[in-house]
C-alpha positions in Angstrom: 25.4 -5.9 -12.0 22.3 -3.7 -12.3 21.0 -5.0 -14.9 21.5 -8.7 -13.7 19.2 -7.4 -10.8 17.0 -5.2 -12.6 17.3 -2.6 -10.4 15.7 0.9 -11.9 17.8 3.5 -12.0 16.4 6.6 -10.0 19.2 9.1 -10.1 21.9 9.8 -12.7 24.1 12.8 -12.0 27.3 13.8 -14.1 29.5 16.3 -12.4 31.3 18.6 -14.8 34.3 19.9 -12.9 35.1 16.4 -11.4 33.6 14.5 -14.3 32.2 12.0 -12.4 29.2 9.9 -12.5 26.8 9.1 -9.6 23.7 6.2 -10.0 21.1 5.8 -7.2 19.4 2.2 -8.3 16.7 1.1 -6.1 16.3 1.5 -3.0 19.6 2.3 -1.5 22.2 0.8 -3.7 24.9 3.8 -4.7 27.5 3.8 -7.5 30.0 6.4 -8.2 31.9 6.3 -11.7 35.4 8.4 -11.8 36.3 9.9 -14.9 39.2 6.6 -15.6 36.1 4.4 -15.4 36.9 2.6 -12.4 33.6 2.5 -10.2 32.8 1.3 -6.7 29.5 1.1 -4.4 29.0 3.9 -2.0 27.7 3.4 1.7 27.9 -0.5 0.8 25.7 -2.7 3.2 27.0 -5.1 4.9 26.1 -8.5 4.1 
């Protein structure tokens, strides 16, 4: 989905203990990765 919106990604954080992956793109869109590789939107506006 972010590349389909070419969104630039502003933040990429990795968390060693939790392994987990955390994308800011834009302005306020939020994606956390856990370490199975299921991923879901964080603070997800409303449409």
């Amino acid at each position: 989905m972010l590349s389909n919106l070419y969104k630039d990604i502003r933040l990429f954080l990795f968390d060693d203990k939790t392994r987990q992956v955390c994308i800011l793109a834009g302005d306020n869109l939020q994606i956390i990765v856990l370490s199975n590789g299921i991923w879901d939107f964080i603070n997800e506006p409303e449409l």
